[in-house]
N, C-alpha and C positions, 0 to 999 in steps of 0.2 A: 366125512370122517377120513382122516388120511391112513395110511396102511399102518399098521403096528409093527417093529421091527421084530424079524424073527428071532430064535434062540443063537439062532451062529452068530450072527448081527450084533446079537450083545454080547455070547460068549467074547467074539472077537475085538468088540471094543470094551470091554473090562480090563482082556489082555494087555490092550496097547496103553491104558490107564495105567498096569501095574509094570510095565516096561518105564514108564516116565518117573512112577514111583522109583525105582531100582537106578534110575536114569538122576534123580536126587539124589539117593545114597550115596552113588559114586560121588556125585559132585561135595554131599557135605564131609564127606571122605577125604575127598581130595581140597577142601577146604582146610583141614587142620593137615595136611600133607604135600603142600604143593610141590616138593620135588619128583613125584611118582606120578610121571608121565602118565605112567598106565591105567590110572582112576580117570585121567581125563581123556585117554581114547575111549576107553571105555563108558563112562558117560556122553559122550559122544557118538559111540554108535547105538547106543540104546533109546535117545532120541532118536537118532536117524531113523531107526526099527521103528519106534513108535508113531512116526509121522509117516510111514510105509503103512503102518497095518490101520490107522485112521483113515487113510486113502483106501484100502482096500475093503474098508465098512463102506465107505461113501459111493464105491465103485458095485460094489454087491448091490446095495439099495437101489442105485439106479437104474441097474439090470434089470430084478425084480420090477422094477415103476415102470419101466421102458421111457423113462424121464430123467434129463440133467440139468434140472436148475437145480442150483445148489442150494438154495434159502426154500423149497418146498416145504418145508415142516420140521416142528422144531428140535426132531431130533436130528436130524443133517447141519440145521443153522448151529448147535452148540457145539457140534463136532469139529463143524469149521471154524467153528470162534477156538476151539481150544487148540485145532493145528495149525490158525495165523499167527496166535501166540509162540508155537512150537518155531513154526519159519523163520518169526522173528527173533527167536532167540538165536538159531541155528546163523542168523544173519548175522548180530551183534558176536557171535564170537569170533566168528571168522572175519567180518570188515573191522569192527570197533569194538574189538576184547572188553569188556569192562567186567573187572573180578566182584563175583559172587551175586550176579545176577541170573544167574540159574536157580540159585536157591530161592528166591523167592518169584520167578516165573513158573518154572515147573509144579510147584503145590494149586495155582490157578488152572492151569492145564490139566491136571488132573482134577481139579474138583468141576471143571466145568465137564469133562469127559465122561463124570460121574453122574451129571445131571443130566446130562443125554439120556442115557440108558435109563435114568429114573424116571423122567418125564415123556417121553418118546414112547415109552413101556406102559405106564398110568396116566398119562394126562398126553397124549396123542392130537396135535391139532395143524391145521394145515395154515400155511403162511399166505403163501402167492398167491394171490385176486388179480388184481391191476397192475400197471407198470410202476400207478402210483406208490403201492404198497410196497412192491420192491424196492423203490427208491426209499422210502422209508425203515426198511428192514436193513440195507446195504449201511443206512448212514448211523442205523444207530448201534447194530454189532458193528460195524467199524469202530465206533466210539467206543465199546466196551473193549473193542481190543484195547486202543490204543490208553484207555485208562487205568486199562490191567497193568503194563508199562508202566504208568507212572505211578502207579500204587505201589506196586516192587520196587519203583526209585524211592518214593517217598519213607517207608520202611528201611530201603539199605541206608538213606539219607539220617532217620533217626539212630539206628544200630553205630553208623559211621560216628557220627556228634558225640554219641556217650561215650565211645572210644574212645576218643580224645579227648574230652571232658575227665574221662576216669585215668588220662594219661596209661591206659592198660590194652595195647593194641595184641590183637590173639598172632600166634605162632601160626603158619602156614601159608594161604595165596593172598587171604587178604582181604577189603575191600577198595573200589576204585576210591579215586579223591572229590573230595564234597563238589567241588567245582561240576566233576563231570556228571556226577548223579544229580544235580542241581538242573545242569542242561535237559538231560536226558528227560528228569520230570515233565519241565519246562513245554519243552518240542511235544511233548507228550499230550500232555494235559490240552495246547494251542491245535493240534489236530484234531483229538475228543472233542475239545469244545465245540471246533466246529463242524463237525460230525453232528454231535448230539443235536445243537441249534436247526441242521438241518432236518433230522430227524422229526424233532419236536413241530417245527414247522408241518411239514408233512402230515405227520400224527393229529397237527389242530385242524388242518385243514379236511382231514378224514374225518373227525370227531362232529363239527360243524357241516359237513355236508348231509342235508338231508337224503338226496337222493343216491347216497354210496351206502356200503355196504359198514355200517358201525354197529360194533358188537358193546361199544362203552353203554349205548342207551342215554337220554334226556343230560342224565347226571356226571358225565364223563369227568368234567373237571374233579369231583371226588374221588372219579374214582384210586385205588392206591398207587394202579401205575402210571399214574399223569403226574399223580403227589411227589411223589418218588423223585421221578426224573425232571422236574421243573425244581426241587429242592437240591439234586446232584448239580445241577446246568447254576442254582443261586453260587454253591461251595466253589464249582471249575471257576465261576467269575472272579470270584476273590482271588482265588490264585493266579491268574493270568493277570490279575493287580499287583503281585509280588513285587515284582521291578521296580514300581512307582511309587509302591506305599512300604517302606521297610519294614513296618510293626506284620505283615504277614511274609516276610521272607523266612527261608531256614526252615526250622523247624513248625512252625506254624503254616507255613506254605503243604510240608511233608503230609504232616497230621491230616490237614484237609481234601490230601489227594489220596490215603489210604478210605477217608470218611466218605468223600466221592464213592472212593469206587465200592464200599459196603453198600451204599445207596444205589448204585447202577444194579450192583446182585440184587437186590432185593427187588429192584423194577422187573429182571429177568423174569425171578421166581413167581411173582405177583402176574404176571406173563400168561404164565403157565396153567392160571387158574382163572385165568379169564375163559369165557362161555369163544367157542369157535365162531359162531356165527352171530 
């Protein structure tokens, strides 16, 4: 049973949760206000704060463990999933600006920050076995990063279309142009994929080995978090068909990269309630 995190531990990553909330308001603030610089330093260092004090939960816990692998259990793994998110935001504003992608990263970041402390607190269970398993945990939070990404594209990508469909574009920063959030999805969703495909590999080949360590039991293929993620991996394929097949470009492409990634959360949570051993 892995250690349970203390009281400071979550006080402290609550905090940094409601730093990123506060760290949204400026931005939908400065969403209907683009000229007021100062909602966007400001939003801006309230991320920055919050991607410091996530670091300083993960740095506490270690101390405590006298251990640094970072995927140990799965309250570290979602903390890290939700400050890759954070980095990568912090990335895209400063290399490739794209307006009003904070608004819909920062609400994942915080609700996965949220699941830490929920699940870490009452459903406490340890990750790291093998090198195998690590390599399976690495490829498949990578993949929920990177789908969190295109879900947030997917999303700006729908909001952008009726925009212009409704000829009624809103006052203030704006969003970027369909083109780019199209790409963004795109690169997105072609890393998840193959992420997850590794993963799942991985995952069949643990499931299937008699002589490891499988917590699925006889029935794994039912179980919910196989269902899940072999049903997310059907949806990523059609999309990465976009290109070829135009009856799934646009908005149909969008749709199914926000429905991905509800089905990646649900694989997490469903996770969470699997037996440890």
């Amino acid at each position: 049973m892995p250690d349970v995190p203390g009281t400071g531990q979550l006080v402290l990553l609550y905090a940094a949760a409601g730093i990123f909330t506060l760290a949204l308001l400026f931005s939908l603030l400065r969403f209907f206000n683009a000229e007021k610089t100062s909602l966007r330093t400001t939003a801006k260092v309230c991320i920055y704060l919050g991607i410091l004090m996530g670091i300083a939960v993960i740095t506490w816990r270690a101390l405590n463990r006298h251990s640094w692998l970072p995927l140990d259990d799965n309250f570290d793994a979602l903390i890290w999933l939700g400050l890759l998110l954070a980095l990568f935001l912090t990335y895209m504003q400063r290399a490739h600006p794209l307006g009003g992608l904070d608004l819909f990263l920062l609400p994942i970041v915080v609700l996965v920050l949220v699941l830490a402390g929920i699940f870490g607190r009452t459903k406490p269970r340890a990750y790291l076995e093998t090198t195998w398993s690590l390599t399976h945990l690495i490829a498949a939070f990578g993949g929920v990063v990177a789908f969190a990404v295109a879900a947030a594209g997917g999303v700006m990508y729908l909001v952008k279309s009726q925009q212009l469909r409704r000829k009624k574009m809103l006052s203030g920063q704006g969003l970027g142009s369909l083109e780019r959030i199209e790409h963004l999805t795109f690169v997105s969703v072609s890393l998840g994929f193959a992420l997850l495909t590794v993963g799942l590999v991985t995952g069949l080949v643990r499931a299937i080995d008699t002589h490891g360590h499988n917590s699925l039991g006889p029935d794994w293929y039912r179980n919910p978090k196989v269902l899940l993620a072999f049903i997310a991996w059907i949806v990523y394929a059609l999309v990465l068909h976009s290109p070829i097949n135009p009856s799934f470009r646009g908005r149909r492409a969008a749709i199914l990269s926000v429905v991905g990634f509800v089905l990646m959360i649900g694989t997490v949570v469903a996770v969470q309630y699997m037996p440890s051993h």
